[in-house]
C-alpha positions as CSV (number, residue, x, y, z in Angstrom):
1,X,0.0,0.0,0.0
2,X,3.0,2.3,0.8
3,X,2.7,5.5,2.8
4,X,3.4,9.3,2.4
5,X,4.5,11.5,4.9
6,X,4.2,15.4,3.8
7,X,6.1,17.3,6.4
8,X,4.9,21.1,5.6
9,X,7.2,24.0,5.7
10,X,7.5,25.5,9.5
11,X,6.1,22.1,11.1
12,X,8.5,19.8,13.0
13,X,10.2,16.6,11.4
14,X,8.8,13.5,12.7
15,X,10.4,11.7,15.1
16,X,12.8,8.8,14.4
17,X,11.1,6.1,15.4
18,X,7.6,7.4,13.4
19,X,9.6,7.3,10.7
20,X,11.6,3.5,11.3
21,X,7.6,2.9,11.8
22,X,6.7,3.8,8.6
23,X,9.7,1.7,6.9
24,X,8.8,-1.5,8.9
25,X,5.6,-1.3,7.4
26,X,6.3,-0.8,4.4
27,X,9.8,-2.4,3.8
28,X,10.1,-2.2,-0.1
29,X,12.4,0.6,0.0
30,X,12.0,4.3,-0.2
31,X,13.1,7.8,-0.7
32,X,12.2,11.2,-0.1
33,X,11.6,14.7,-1.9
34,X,12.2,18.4,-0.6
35,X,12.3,22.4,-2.2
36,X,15.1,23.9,-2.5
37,X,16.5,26.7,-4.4
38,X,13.7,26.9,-6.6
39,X,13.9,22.9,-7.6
40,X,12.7,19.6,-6.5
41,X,15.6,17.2,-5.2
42,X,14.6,13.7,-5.0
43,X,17.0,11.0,-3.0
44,X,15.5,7.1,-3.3
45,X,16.6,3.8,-4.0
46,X,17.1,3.9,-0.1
47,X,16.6,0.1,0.5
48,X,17.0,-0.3,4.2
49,X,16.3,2.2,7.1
50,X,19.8,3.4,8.1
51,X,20.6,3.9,4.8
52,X,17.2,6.2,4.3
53,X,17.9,8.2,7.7
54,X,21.5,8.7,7.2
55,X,20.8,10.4,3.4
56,X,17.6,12.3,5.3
57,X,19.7,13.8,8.0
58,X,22.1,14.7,5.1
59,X,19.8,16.7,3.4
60,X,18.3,18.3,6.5
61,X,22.2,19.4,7.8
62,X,22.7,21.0,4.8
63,X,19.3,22.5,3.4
64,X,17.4,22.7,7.3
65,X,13.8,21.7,8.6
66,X,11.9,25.1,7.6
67,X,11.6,23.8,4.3
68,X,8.6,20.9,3.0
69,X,9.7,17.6,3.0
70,X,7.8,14.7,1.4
71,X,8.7,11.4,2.5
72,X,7.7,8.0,0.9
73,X,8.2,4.2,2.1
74,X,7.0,1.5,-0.3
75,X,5.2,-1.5,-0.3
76,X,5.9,-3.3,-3.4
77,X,3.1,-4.2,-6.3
78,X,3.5,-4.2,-9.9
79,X,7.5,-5.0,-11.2
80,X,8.6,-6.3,-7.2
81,X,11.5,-4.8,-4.9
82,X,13.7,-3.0,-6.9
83,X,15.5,0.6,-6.6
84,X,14.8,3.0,-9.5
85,X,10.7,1.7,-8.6
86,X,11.1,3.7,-5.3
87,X,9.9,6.8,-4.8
88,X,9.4,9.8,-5.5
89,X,9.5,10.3,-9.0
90,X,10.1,13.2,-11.3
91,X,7.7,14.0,-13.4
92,X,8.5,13.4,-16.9
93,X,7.1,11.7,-19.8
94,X,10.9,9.8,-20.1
95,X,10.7,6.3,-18.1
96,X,14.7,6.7,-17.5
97,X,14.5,10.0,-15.6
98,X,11.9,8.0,-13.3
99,X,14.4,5.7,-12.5
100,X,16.9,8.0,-11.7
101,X,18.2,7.5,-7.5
102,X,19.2,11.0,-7.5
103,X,17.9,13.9,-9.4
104,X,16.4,17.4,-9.5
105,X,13.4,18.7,-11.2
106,X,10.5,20.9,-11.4
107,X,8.1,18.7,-10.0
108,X,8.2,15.5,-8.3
109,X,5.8,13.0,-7.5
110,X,4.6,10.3,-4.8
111,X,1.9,8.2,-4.9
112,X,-0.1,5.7,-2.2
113,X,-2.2,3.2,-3.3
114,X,-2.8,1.1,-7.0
115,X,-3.7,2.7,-10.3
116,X,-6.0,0.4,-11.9
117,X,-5.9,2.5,-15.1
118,X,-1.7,1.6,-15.1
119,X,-2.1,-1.3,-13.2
120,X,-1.5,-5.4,-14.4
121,X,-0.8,-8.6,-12.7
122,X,2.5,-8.9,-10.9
123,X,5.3,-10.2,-13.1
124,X,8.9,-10.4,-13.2
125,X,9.3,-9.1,-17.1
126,X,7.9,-6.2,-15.6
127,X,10.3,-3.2,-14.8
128,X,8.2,-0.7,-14.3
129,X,4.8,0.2,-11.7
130,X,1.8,1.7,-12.2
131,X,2.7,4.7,-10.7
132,X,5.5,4.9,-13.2
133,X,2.9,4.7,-15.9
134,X,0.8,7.2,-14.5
135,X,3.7,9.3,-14.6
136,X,5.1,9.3,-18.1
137,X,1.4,8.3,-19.6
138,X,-0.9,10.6,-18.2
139,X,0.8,12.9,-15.5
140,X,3.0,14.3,-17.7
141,X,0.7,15.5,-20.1
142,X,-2.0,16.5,-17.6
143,X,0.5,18.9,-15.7
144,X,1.3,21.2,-18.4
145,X,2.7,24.7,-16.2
146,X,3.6,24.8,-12.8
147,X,0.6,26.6,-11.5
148,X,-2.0,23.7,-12.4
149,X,-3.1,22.9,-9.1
150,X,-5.0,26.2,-9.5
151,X,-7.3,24.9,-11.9
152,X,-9.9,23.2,-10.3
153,X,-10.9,21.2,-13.2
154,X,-7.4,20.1,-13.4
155,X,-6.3,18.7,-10.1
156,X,-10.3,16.9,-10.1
157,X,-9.0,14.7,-13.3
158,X,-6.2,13.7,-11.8
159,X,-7.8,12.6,-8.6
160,X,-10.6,10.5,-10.4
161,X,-7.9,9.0,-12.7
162,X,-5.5,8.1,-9.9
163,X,-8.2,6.8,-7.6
164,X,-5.9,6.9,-5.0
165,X,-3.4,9.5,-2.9
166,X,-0.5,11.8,-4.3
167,X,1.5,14.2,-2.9
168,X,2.8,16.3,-5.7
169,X,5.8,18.9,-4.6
170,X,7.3,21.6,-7.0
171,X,10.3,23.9,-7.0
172,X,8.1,27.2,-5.2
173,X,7.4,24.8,-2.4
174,X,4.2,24.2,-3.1
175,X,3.0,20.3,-2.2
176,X,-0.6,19.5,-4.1
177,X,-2.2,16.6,-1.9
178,X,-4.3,14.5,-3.8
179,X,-7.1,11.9,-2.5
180,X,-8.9,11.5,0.3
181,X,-8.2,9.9,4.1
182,X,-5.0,11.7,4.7
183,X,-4.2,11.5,8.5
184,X,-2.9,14.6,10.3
185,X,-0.9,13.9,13.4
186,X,1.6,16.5,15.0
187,X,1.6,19.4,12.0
188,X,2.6,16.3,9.5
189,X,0.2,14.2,6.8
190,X,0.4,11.2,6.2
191,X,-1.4,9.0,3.5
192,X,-2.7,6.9,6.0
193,X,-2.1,5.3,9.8
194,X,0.9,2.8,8.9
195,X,3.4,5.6,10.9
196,X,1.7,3.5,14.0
197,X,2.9,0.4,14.9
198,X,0.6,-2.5,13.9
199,X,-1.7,-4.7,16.4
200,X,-0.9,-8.5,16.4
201,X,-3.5,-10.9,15.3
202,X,-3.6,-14.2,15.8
203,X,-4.3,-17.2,13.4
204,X,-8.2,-18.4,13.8
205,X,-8.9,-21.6,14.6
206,X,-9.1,-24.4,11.2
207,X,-12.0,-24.2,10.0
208,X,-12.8,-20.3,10.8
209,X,-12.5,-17.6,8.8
210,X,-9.6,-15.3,8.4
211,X,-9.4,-12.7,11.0
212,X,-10.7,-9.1,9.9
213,X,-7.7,-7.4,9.1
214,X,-7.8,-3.3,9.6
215,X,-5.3,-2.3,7.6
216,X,-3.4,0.4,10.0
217,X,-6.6,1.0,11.0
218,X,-7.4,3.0,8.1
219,X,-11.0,3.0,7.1
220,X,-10.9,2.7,3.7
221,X,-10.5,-1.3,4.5
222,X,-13.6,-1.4,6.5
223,X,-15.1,-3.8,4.2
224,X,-11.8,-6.2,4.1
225,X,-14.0,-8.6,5.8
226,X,-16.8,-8.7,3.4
227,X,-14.6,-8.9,0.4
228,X,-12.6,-12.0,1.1
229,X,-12.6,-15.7,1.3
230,X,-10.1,-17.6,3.0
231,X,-10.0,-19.9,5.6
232,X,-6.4,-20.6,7.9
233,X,-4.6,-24.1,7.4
234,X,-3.2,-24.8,10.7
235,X,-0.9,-27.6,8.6
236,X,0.9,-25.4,6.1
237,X,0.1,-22.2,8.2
238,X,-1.2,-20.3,5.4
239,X,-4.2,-19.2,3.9
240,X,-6.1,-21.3,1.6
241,X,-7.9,-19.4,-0.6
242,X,-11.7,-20.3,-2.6
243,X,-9.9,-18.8,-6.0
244,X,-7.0,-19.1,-7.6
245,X,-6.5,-16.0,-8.9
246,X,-4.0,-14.1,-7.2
247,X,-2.9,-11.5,-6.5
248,X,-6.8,-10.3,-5.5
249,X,-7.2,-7.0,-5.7
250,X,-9.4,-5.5,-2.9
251,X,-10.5,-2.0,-3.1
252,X,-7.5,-1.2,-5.3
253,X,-5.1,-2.9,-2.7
254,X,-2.6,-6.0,-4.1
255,X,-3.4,-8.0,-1.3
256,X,-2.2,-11.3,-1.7
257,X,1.5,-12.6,-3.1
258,X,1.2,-15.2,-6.3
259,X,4.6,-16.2,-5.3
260,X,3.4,-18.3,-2.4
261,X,0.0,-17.6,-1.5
262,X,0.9,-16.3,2.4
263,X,-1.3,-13.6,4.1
264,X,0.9,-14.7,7.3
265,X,4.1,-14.3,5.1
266,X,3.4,-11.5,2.4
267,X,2.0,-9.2,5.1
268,X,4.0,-10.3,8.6
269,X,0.3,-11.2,10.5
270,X,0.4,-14.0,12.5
271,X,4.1,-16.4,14.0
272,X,6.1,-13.6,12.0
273,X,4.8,-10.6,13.8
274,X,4.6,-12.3,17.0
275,X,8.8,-12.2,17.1
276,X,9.1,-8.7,16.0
């Protein structure tokens, strides 16, 4: 699902261990974005969380805390764990400047959630996410001067094509937040609750269905429940699920790995969590 954290210029930087928080949740590597000196610099490909904080307090030694910061940590979907699919991305209409670890630009982009319009089954050939698409496809055509966010008409097209939450930064400073169920805690939004620690659950009973999952206790999953079918194997200790089809997509959400068919596994419920 990933998360965004938008700190606004003025407000204070989260705390350290928000921000480990927000990495062990969503552990697919990440990067960050900030304004300064009339451009966007973007710093990613940051694929463990000592390597992410030690490049953050970089940036705020040498450019300060007055200035917005927009942080993202990932949760992979579309083309897997790799670098140059972290984000934030600048926004260009050239799939290599995406990819790019480090690299100024006018604007820069991060994105929370899945882009059905961009969107395909998970697949190894696959180098590139749907937010990438989005990007060079769409975004890059939509965004045509650097003062579009004041056309209404404008920043309403790209919400209904996303379908889902972006935090879009340029050069003045200005940081367009996009979607709905942004959280505010502390002067700082975030894209939804995963900067909290997550709640334990434990297997059900065989036989039973799969606990109700609220994701970070955001309720844009409050109809999780409703929407899937599986029942715990106490033998394997997985999930066994009514359809094959996988990964499901629930409200938008990848939910389930095709790889090996583990909620306990993909998504660190259950004997995993337990240890951490």
């Amino acid at each position: 699902m990933c998360i965004i954290a938008y700190k606004p210029a003025g407000a204070a930087f989260p705390p350290k261990k928000i921000l480990q928080t927000c990495f062990q949740n969503n552990p697919d590597g990440g990067g960050f974005m900030f304004a300064a000196g009339g451009v966007v610099h973007i710093v990613k490909g940051l694929m463990s969380f000592s390597a992410y904080y030690k490049e953050l307090k970089t940036a705020r030694r040498i450019y300060g805390d007055a200035i917005p910061y927009v942080l993202h940590f990932r949760i992979t979907t579309q083309a897997g764990v790799r670098r140059d699919c972290t984000h934030p991305f600048p926004l260009s209409d050239k799939m290599e400047q995406l990819r790019k670890l480090k690299t100024t630009a006018q604007i820069g982009v991060a994105h929370n959630g899945v882009i059905s319009l961009t969107s395909t089954y998970y697949s190894k050939q696959i180098t590139y996410s749907d937010t990438m698409e989005f990007i060079t496809d769409y975004l890059s055509l939509i965004i045509d001067s650097p003062e579009y966010y004041k056309n209404e008409k404008t920043v309403k097209l790209i919400a209904r094509l996303a379908e889902s939450r972006l935090a879009i930064l340029d050069g003045s400073g200005h940081c367009e937040i996009i979607g709905d169920g942004w959280v505010m805690d502390d002067g700082v939004l975030y894209s939804n609750s995963s900067y909290k620690p997550r709640k334990p659950v434990a297997p059900p009973k065989t036989g039973k269905p799969a606990p109700i999952y609220d994701f970070y206790n955001d309720p844009y999953y409050e109809e999780y429940d409703k929407l899937i079918n599986a029942r715990y194997n106490e033998s394997t200790g997985k999930y066994d699920f009514e359809t094959p089809d996988c990964p499901a997509f629930i409200d938008g959400d990848d939910s389930f790995c095709e790889e090996c068919s583990a909620y306990s596994k993909c998504y660190n419920i259950g004997k995993k969590e337990e240890t951490d």
